[in-house]
N, C-alpha and C positions, 0 to 999 in steps of 0.2 A: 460607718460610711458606706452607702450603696456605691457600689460600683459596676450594676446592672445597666446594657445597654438598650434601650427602646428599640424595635424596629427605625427604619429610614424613612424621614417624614416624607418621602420626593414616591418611595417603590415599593415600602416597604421589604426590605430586603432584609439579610441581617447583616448587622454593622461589626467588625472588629476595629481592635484597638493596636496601634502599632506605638510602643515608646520609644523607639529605636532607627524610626525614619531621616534619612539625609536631605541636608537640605544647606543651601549657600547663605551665611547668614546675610542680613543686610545689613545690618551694624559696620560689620569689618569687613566681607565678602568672605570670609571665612567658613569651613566643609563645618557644620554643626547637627545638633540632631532635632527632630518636633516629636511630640508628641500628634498625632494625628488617628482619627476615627473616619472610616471610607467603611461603605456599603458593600458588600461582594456582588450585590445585583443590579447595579446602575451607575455604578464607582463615584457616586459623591461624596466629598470630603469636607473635613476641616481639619484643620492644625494648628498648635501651639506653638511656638516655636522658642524655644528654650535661651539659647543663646543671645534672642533679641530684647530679650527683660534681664536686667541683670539681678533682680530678687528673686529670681524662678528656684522653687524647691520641688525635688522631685515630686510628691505626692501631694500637692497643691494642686500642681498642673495640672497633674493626671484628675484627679477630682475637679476641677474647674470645666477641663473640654468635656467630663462624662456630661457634670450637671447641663454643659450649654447644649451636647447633643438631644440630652434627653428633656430639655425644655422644648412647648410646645403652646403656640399662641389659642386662644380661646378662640372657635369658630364666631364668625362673625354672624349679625342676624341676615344676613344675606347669603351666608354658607348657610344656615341651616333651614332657609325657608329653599334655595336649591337643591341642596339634599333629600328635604320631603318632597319636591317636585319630580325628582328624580327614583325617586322609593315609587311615586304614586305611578309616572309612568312606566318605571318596569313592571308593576301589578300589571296597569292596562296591558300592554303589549304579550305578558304574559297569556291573558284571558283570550286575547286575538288569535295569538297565536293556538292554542287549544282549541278558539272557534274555529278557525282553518284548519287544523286537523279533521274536529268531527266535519266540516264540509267534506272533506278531500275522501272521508270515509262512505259518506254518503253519495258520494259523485261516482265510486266505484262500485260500489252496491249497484247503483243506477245501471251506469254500466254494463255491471254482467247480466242484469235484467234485463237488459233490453238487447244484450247479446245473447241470451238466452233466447229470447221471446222471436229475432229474427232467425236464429237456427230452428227454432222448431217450427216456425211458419215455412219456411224452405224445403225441412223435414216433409210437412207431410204436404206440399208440394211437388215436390219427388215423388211421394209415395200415390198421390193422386194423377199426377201427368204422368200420360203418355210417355213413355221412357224415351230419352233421346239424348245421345253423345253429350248435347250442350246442358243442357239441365242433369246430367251425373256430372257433370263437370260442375257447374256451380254448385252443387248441394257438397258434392267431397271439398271444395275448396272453401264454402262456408265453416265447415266439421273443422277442415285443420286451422285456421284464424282460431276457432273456438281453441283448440288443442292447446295451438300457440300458445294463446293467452294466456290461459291456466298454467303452463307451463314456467314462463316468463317471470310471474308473481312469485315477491317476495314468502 
């Protein structure tokens, strides 16, 4: 007799087995006990309930709710043509997402390219003008954005 439990069809969680659970019977209203299988990660159950069959032998039962937990329906053709739509989409989105990366890469490259290329136009616009308070000012103020930058990146 296996008495292995399957993961939980609902979370896959893992399922224990409790044979010792209280429970009111509905026969007589009387405190009786189930048999019952509940997930520890999403607490769905089932149970046996002992008292309310009166052929119930102990390791019948218990064999009976394993088999019923660990029975599992045949996906249907429409489960499994969504499932490969589902496989196919997460390829795509995959691939997207990696093109957005390499953009996101290339957009910073740009970036410091063309942050480079206006620092050193400024550069030797400093260096060829006339000196004057306002142009040291904007050349040192281009230099530290530059600095920043660099600084900032991951």
């Amino acid at each position: 007799m296996e008495n292995k439990l399957e993961p939980c069809p609902f979370c896959g969680g893992a399922p224990e087995l409790d044979s010792q659970q209280a429970y009111r019977a509905l026969v007589d209203g009387k405190v009786g006990t189930r048999f019952v299988i509940y997930c520890t990660g999403c607490n769905a159950d089932m149970g046996f309930c002992r008292e309310d069959v009166e052929s119930c032998n102990h390791e019948g039962a218990e064999q009976e709710i394993i088999t019923t937990w660990n029975t599992r329906p045949a996906p249907s053709e429409a489960d499994v043509k969504r499932e490969a739509l589902l496989a196919e989409l997460d390829a795509q989105l995959d691939a997207l997402g990696n093109e957005i990366i390499a953009l996101r890469e290339d957009l910073d490259v740009r970036a410091d390219e063309e942050r480079d290329r206006v620092v050193g136009w400024l550069s030797r616009f400093v260096a060829d003008a006339p000196w004057s308070d306002e142009v040291i000012a904007a050349s040192m103020f281009a230099q530290s954005i530059a600095a920043n930058e660099h600084r900032s990146e991951p």
